[in-house]
VOGU-3710 file (C-alpha; in Angstrom, 3 decimals, decimal comma):
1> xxxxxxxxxx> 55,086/-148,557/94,242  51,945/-146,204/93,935  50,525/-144,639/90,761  52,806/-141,312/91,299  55,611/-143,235/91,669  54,793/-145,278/88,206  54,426/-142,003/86,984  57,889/-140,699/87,810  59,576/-143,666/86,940  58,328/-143,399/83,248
11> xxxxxxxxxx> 59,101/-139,623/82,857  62,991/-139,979/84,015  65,447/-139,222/81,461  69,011/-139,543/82,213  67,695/-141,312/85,270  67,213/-144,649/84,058  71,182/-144,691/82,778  72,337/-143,436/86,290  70,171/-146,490/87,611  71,742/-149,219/85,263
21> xxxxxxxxxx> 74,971/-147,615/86,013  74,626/-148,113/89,840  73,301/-151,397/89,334  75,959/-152,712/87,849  78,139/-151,854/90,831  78,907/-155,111/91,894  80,635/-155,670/88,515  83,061/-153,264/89,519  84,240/-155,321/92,656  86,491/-157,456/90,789
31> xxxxxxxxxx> 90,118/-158,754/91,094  91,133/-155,967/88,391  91,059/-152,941/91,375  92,642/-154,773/93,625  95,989/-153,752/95,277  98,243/-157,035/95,675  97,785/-160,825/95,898  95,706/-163,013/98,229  93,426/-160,228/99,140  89,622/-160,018/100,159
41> xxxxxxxxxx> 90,183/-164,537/99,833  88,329/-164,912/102,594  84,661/-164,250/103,752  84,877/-161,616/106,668  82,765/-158,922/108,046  85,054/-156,449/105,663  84,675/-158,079/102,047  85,301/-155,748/98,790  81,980/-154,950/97,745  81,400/-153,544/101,484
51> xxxxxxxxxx> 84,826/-151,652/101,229  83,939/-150,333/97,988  80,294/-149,396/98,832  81,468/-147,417/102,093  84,379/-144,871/100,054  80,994/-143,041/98,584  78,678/-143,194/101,219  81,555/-142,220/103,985  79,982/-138,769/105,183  83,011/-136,792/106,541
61> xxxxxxxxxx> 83,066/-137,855/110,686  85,290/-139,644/112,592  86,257/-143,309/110,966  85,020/-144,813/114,105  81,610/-143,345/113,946  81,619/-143,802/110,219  82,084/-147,463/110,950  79,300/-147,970/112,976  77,059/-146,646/111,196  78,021/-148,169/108,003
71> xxxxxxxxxx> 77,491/-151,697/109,514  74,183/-150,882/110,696  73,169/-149,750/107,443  75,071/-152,656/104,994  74,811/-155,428/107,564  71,892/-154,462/109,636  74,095/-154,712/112,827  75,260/-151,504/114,628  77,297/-153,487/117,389  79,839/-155,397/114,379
81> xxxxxxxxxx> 82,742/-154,931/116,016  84,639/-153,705/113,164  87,352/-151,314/113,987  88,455/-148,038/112,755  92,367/-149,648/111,782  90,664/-152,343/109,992  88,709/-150,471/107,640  91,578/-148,051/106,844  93,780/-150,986/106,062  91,112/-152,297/103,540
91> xxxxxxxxxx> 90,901/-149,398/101,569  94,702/-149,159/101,384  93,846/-152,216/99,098  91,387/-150,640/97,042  92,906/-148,494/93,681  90,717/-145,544/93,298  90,457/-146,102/89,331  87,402/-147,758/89,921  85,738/-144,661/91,249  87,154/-143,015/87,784
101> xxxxxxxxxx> 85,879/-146,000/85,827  82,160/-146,284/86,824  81,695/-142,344/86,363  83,231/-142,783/83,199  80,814/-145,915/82,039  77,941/-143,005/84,006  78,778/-140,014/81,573  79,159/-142,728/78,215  75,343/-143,900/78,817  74,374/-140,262/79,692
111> xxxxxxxxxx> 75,799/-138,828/76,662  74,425/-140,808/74,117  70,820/-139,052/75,054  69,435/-135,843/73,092  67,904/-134,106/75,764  71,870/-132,991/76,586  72,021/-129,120/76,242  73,960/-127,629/73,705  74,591/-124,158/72,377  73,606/-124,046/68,531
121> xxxxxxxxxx> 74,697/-128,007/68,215  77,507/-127,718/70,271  78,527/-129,420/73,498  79,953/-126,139/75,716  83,076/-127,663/78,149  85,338/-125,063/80,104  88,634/-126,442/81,618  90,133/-124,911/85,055  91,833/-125,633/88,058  91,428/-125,149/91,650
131> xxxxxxxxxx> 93,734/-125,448/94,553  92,426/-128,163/97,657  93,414/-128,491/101,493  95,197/-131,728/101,874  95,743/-133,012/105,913  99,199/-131,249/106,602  101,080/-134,436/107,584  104,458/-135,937/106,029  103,161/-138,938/104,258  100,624/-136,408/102,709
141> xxxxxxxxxx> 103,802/-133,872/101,653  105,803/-136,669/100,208  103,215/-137,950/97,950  101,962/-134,956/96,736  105,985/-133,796/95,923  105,899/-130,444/98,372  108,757/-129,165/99,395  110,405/-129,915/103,461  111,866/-126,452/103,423  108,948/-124,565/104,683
151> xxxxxxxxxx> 107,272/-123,792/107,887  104,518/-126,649/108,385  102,505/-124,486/110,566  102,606/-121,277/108,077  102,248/-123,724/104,310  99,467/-126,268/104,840  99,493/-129,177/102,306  97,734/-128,537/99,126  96,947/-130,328/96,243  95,918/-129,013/92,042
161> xxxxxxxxxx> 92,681/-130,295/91,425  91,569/-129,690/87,264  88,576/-131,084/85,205  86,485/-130,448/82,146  82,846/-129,441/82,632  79,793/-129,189/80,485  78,773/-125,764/81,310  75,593/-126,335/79,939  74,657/-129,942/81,478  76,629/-129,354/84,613
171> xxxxxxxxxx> 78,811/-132,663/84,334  82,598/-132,882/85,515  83,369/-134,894/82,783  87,460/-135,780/83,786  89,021/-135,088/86,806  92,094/-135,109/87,902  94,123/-134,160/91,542  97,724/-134,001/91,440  100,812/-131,717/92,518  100,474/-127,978/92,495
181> xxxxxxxxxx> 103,654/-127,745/90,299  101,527/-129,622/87,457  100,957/-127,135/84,471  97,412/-126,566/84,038  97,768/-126,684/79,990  99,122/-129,680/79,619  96,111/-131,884/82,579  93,338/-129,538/80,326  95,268/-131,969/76,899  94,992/-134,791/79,319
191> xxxxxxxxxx> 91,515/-134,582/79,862  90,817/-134,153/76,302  92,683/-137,084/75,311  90,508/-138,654/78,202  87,244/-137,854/76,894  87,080/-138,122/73,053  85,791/-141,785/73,225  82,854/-140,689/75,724  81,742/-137,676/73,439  81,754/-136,218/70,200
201> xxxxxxxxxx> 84,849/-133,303/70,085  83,574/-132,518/66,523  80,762/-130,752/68,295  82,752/-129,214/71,240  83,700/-125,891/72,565  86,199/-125,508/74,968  86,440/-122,151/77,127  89,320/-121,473/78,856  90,536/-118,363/80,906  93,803/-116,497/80,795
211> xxxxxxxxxx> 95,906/-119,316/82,318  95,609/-121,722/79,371  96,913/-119,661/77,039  99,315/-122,298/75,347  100,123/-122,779/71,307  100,594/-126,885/72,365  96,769/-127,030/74,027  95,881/-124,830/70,587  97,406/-127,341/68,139  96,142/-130,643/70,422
221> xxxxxxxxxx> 92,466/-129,155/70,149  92,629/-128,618/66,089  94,601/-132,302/65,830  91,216/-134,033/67,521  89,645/-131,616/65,144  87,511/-129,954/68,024  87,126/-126,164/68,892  88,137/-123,706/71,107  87,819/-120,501/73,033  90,639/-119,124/75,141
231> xxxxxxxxxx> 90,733/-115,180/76,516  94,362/-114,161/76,266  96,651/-112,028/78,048  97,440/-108,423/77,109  100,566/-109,000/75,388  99,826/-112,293/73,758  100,092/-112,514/70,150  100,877/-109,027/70,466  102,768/-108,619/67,233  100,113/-109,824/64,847
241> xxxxxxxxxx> 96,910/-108,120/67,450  98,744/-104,832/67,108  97,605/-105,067/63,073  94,182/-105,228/63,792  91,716/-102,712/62,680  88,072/-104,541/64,012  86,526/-106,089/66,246  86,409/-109,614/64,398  89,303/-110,571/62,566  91,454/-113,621/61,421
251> xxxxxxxxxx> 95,514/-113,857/62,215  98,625/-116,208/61,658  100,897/-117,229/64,282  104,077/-118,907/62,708  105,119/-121,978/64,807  108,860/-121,929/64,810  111,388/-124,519/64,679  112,300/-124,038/68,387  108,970/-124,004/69,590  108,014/-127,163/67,537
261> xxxxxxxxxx> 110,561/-129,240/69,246  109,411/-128,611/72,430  106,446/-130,633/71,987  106,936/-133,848/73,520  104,103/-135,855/72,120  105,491/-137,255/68,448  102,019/-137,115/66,649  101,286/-133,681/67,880  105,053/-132,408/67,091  104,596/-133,819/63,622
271> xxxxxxxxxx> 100,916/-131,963/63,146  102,590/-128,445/63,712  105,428/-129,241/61,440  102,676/-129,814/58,992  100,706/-126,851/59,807  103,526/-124,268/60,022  101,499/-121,626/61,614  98,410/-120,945/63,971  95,346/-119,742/61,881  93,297/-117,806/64,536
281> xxxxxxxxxx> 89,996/-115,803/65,395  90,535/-112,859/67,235  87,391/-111,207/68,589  87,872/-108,028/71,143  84,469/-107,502/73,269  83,812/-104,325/75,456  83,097/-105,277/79,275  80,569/-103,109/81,115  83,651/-101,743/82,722  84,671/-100,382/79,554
291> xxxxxxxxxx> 87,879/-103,199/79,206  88,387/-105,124/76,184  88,023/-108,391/76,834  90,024/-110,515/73,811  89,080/-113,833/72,675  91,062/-116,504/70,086  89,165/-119,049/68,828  89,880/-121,599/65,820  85,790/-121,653/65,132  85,620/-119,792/61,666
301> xxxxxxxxxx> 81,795/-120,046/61,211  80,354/-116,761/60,441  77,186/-117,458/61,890  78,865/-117,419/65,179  79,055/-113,722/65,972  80,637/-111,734/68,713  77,586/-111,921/71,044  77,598/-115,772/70,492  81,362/-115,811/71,825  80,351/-113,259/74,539
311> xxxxxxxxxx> 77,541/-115,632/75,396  79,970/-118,715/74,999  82,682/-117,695/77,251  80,282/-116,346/79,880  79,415/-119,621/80,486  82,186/-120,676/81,904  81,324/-119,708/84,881  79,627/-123,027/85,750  83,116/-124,377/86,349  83,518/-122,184/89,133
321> xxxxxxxxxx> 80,348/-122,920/90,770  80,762/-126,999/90,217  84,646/-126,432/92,591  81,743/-124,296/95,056  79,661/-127,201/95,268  82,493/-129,909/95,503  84,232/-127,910/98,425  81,100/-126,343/100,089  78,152/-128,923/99,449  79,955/-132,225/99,138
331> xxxxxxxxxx> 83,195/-130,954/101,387  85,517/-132,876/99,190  88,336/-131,416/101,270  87,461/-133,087/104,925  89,506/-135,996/103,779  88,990/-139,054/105,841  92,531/-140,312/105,442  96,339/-139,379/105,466  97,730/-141,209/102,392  97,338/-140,660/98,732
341> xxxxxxxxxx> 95,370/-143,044/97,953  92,125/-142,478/100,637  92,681/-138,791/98,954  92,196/-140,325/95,380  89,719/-142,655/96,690  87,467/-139,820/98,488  87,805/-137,402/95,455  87,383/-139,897/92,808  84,260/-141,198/94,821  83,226/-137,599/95,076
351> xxxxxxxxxx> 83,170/-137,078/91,221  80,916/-139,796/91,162  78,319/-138,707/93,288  78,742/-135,149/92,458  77,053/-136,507/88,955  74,670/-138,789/90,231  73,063/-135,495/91,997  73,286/-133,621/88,481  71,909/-136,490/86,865  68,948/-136,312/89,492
361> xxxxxxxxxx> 68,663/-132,513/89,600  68,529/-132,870/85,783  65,519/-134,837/85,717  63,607/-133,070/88,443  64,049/-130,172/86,566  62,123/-131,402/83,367  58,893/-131,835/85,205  58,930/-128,670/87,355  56,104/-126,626/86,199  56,150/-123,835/88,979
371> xxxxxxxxxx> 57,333/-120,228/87,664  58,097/-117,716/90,016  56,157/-114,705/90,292  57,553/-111,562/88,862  58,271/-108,175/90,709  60,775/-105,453/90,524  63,012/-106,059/93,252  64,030/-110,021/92,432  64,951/-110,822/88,750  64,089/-114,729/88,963
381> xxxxxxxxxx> 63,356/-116,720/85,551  62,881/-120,074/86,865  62,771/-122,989/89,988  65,517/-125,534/90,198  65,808/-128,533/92,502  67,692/-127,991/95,275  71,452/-129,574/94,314  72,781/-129,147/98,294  69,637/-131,352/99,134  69,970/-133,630/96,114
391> xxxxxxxxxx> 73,459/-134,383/97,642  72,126/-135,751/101,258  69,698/-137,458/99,483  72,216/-139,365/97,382  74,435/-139,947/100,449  71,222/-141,235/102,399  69,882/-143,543/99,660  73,564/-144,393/98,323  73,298/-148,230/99,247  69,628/-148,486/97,997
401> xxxxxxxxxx> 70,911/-146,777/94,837  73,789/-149,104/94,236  71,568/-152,085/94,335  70,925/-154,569/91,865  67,335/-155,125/92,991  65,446/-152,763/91,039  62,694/-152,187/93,101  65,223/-151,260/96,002  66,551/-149,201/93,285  63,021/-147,482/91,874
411> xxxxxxxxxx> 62,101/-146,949/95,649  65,200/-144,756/96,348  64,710/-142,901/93,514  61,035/-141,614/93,555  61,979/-141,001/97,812  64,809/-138,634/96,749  61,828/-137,044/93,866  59,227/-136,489/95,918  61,713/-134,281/98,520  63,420/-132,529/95,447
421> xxxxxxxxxx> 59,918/-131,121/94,060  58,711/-129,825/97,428  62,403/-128,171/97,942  63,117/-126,227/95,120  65,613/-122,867/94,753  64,877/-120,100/92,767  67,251/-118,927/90,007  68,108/-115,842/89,219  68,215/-113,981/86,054  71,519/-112,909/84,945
431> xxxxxxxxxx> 72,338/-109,402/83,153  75,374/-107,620/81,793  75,884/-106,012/85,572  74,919/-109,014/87,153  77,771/-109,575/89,522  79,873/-113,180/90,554  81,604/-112,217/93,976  82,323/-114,889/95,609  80,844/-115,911/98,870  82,091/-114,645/101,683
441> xxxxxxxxxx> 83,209/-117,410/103,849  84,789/-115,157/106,574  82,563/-117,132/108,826  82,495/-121,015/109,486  78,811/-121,629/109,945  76,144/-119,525/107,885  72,606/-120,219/108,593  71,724/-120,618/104,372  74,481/-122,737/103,510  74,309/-125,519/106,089
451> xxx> 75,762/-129,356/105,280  73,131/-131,892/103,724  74,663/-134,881/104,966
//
């Protein structure tokens, strides 16, 4: 490597823990995420670690394509004749929890760093949902529990994707996909439980919109002693709202006996039997449109005012984008299978690299020094890499990435550097009237928002 590349290699933060994470790939190819006995025993052109490599780096076209050109890139031999069948039947042998694993051991080394954004010491996370096209085929409806009794050609198959994000550091930090009829309450107590051994919930905010409104995701939030914000409907908590004189004020929602047996989880049925009631924060914030806009929160803290929790739950936002980018940039819905698991396997594997580009954009970020001009008719405070670009990049260098030779490794990463400073985005400033429609995808193709890989 040159001097520059010395350079950038010194200056990478999160970086170097994406790079010790992909290196230690190969200890992920194990017996452990293996489907069955007497598998992978022999030494063929399709062993696990190739199986295993190709689920990330697959880029959406046909399997036979995608075959070919995975040989030539992992063996060095475009004419293996390895055919489209035989791959799919490997993979059927592959359980997608190690996709779910390595992210996981990605986000514990990332979050251990202090260069992590956080709003006034505390980690912002947002939970929501998002519906996904599945391949409309019967294996596809069975697994996924949707019902026979419609018209195929009207209903396509879809599947409830949720996570947690850090609105601030951009991170899907659990992920699930499931059934639609899952309720969205209890996966966003599921990916808490997931999470508090990878960071600190002491320190944590979570936003959520009207749809988690839920005194069972309330209680599990104070039990792991963590913090929350949650706009509710019109009429919830009515009875004690309709008291209120200001803008900022405390209330108490009784849990009753009925409700408390309804919880199904023991230790959190026997934390609201011991709490009796739901000691809340209700703060009512004007919207440019001139609606009130009601927040509950359990975060007592007087320094935290009602612009803070204006500021707080504006944020979540980022959640939105991040299911943009995942169906739009990465185009976790071209599926490259028609049974459950390829569809765990390709959005697991999707998670993955959807952080390794955040974890790359991240860093690039810290040593742009460019600042876009000012004028009056763009507001823009600042450059950003390019994350559509950081994606292709990732895909392209994938194999290189998931090396253990480090210089294979350190390489890679200053290639997919040098690119990311020469293509950067600007971003814009955001105001009170700034508005969030989303984008119109009436057409297929647009000429600025074409595919990276």
């Amino acid at each position: 490597m040159d001097l520059i590349d010395n350079i950038w290699v010194l200056i990478m933060f999160l970086c170097n823990h994406m790079l010790d994470n992909m290196g230690s790939f190969n200890s992920y190819v194990c017996e452990k995420y293996i489907l069955g006995e007497n598998k992978f025993v022999r030494n063929r052109k399709l062993p696990q670690e190739c199986i295993m490599r190709y689920v990330p780096w697959n880029r959406g076209r046909t399997t036979a394509l995608e075959a070919l050109y995975f040989m030539e890139e992992f063996w060095g031999d475009m004419g293996m004749d390895v055919s489209k069948q035989a791959i799919s039947q490997k993979r059927m042998i592959i359980d997608p929890q190690a996709y779910v694993d390595i992210n996981e051991d990605l986000l514990k080394r990332i979050y251990g760093e202090p260069e992590l954004k956080t709003y006034k010491g505390y980690y912002l996370t947002a939970h929501d949902g998002s519906i996904f096209d599945l391949p409309n085929c019967p294996t596809i409806r069975e697994d996924f529990g949707i019902e026979e009794n419609i018209n195929h050609s009207k209903h396509t198959a879809t599947a409830r994707v949720s996570t947690m994000v850090d609105v601030l550091n951009e991170f899907i930090l659990s992920s699930t996909i499931t059934g639609r009829k899952s309720s969205e309450s209890d996966l966003a107590i599921d990916h808490l439980e997931d999470v508090k051994n990878r960071i600190d919930l002491h320190k944590t905010i979570s936003i959520c919109d009207r749809g988690y409104v839920s005194k069972k995701l309330m209680l599990k939030i104070m039990q792991l002693k963590s913090y929350f914000v949650i706009r509710l409907k019109k009429d919830t908590f009515i009875d004690q709202r309709y008291k209120l004189t200001q803008d900022d004020e405390i209330i108490e929602v009784p849990l009753t006996k009925s409700f408390i047996k309804t919880i199904p989880d023991e230790k959190l049925r026997k934390f609201a039997k011991k709490e009796q009631k739901l000691k809340l924060r209700i703060i009512n914030i004007e919207l440019p449109t001139g609606e009130i806009e009601t927040l509950a929160t359990n975060l007592f803290d007087k320094s935290m005012t009602i612009d803070d929790f204006k500021e707080i739950y504006n944020k979540r936002w980022t959640i939105e984008t991040n299911y943009d980018k995942l169906k739009n940039k990465l185009e976790t819905e071209n599926f490259s299978g028609r049974r459950k698991i390829i569809i765990e396997q390709d959005f697991y594997s999707d998670v993955y690299v959807f952080n390794i580009a955040t974890v790359i954009k991240h860093d690039v970020n810290e040593i742009i020094t460019r600042q876009p001009r000012k004028n009056n008719k763009h507001r823009y405070k600042e450059y950003s890499a390019n994350f559509n670009i950081a994606v292709g990049l990732v895909k392209k260098e994938l194999l290189n990435l998931l090396s253990p030779d480090e210089e294979k490794q350190q390489q890679a990463i200053s290639k997919i550097f040098k690119i990311l400073q020469k293509n950067l985005i600007y971003v814009k400033e955001e105001t009170e009237t700034t508005t969030r429609e989303p984008t119109d995808y009436g057409h297929k193709f647009h000429d600025n928002n074409r595919r990276s890989f």
